[in-house]
C-alpha positions as CSV (number, residue, x, y, z in Angstrom):
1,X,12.5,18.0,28.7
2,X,15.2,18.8,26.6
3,X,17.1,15.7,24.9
4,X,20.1,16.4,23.4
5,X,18.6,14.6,20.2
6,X,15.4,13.3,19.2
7,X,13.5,11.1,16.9
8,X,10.0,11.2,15.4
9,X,8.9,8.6,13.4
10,X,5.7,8.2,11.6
11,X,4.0,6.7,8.5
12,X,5.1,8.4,5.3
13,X,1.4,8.0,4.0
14,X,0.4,10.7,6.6
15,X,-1.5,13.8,5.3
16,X,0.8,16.8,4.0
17,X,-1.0,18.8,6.8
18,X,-0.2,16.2,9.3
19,X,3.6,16.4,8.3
20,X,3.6,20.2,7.7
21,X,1.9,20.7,11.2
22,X,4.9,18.3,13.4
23,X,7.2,19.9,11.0
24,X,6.5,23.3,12.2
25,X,6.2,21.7,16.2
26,X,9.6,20.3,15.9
27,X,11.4,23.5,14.6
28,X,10.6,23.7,11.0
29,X,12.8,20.3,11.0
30,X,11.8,18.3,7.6
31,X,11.5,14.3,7.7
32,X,13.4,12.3,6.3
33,X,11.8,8.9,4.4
34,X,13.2,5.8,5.0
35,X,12.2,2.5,3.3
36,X,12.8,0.2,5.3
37,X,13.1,-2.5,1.9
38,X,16.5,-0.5,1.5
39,X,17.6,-2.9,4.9
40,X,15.2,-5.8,5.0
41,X,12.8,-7.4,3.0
42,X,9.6,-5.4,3.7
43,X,8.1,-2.3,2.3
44,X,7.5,0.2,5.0
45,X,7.7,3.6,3.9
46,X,8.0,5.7,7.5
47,X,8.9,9.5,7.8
48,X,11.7,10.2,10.4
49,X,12.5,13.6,12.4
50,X,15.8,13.8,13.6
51,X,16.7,16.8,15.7
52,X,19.9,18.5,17.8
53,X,19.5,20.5,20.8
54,X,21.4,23.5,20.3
55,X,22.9,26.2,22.7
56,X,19.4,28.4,22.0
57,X,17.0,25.5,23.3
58,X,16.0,25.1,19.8
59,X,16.5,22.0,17.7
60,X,18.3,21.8,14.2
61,X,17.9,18.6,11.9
62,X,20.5,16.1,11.7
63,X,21.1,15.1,8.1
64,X,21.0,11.2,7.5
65,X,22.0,9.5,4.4
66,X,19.7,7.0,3.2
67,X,20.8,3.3,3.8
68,X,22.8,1.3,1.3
69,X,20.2,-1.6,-0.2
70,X,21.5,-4.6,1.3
71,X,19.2,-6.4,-1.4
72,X,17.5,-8.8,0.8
73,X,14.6,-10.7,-0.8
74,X,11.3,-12.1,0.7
75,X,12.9,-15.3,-0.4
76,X,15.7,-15.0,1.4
77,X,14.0,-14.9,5.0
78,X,11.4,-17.7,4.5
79,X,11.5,-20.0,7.5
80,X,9.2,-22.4,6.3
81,X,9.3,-22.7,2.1
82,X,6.5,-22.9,-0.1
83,X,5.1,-26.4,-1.0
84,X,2.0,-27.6,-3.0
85,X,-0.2,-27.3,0.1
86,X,-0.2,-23.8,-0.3
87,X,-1.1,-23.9,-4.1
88,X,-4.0,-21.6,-5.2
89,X,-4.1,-21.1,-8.5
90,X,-1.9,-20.8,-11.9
91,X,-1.9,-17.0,-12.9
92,X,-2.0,-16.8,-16.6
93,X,1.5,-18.8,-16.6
94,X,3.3,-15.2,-15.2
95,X,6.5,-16.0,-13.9
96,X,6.3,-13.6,-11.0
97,X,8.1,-13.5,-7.6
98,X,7.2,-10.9,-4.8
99,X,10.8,-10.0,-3.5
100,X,9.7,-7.8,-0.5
101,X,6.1,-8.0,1.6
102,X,4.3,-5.3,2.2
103,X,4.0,-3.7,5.7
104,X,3.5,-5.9,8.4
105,X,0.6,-5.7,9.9
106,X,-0.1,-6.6,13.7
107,X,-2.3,-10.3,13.2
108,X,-1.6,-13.3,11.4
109,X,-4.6,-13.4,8.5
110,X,-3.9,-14.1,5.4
111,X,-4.1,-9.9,4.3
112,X,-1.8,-8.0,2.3
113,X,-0.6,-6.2,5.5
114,X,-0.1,-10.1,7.4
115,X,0.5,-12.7,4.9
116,X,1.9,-12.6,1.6
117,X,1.2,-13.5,-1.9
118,X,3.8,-15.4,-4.2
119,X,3.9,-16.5,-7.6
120,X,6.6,-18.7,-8.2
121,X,7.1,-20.8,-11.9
122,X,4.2,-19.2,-12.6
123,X,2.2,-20.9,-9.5
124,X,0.3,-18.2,-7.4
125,X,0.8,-19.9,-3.6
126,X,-0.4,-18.2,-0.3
127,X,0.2,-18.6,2.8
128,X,0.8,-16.4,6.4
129,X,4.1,-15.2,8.0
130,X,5.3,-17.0,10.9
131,X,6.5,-15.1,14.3
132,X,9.8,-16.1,13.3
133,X,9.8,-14.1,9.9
134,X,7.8,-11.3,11.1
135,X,11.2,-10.9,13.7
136,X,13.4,-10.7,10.6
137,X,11.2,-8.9,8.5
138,X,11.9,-6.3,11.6
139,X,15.5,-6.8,12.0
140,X,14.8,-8.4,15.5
141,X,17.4,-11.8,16.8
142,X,15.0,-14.9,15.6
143,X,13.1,-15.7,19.2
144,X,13.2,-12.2,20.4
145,X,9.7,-12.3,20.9
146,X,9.2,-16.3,22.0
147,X,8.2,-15.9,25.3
148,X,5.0,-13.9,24.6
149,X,1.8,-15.7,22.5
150,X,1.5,-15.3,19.0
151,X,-1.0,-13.1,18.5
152,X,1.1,-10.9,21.1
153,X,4.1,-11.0,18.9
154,X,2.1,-10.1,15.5
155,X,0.6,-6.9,17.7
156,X,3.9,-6.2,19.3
157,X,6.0,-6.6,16.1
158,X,3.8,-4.8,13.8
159,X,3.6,-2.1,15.7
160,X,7.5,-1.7,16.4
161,X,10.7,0.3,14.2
162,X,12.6,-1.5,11.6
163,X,15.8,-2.2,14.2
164,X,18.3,-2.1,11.0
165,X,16.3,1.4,10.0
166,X,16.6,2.9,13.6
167,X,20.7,1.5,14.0
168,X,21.2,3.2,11.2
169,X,20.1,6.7,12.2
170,X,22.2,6.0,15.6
171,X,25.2,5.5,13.6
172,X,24.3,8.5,11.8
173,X,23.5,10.8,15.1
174,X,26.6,9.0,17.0
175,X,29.2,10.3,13.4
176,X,27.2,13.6,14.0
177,X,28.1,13.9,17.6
178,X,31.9,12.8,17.1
């Protein structure tokens, strides 16, 4: 098979040998790393390949621009807001607040990779991400995932792209195409 393009994505915390060894499979191409923070509010760091067939059979890398920061804050997303059920503990009075969650994981515990920590006034409050945040925190339509059970939609949207991160290579590939 011989697309006219292609995409590779994988985790940026990948060994060097990993990357060096699917650099040199897919033509000596280099990644690109995308944060996908830059587009939503979640830190995932991922490593993307993007390739052109050209008239040899070989590919050669299509330059993308990293995405503008559309500054969108954890905050900003919350379906359900924090209230004094989810109190834990006061934090040495810090006036903290986590403005992106890490990585999203693929259950619903109370982790660093499923749930998220906040410190708000000072106030250290905890609490898991709904379904319905984890589909924002991905750039998917709020519901996109409603007809499956929860612990489906955790597996199935922490193991899926950043849609904002992919549309933008698109974009990028479709201006590199004409």
């Amino acid at each position: 098979v011989k697309p006219k393009f292609f995409i590779l994505e994988n985790v940026a915390s990948m060994s060097k040998e990993s990357k060096e060894l699917i650099s040199k499979e897919l033509f000596n191409i280099e990644p690109i790393l995308i944060n996908s923070s830059l587009l939503v509010a979640q830190q995932r760091k991922r490593l993307y390949w993007i390739g052109k067939l050209q008239q040899d059979g070989t590919y050669k890398k299509v330059e993308i621009e990293q995405p503008q920061d559309k500054g969108i804050l954890l905050k900003d997303i919350l379906e359900i807001p924090l209230n004094q059920e989810e109190f834990v503990g006061n934090l040495f009075n810090k006036r903290i607040f986590i403005e992106k969650v890490g990585t999203l994981g693929t259950g619903s515990g109370r982790t660093n990779k499923q749930g998220m920590c906040v410190f708000k006034d000072g106030w250290r409050f905890i609490r898991k991400l709904t379904p319905i945040e984890y589909e924002i925190l991905q750039g998917f339509p709020v519901g996109y995932t409603k007809d499956i059970s929860n612990t489906q939609r955790y597996k199935a949207l922490g193991n899926s792209f950043t849609v904002p991160v992919i549309e933008h290579i698109l974009k990028a590939i479709f201006k590199y195409n004409n």
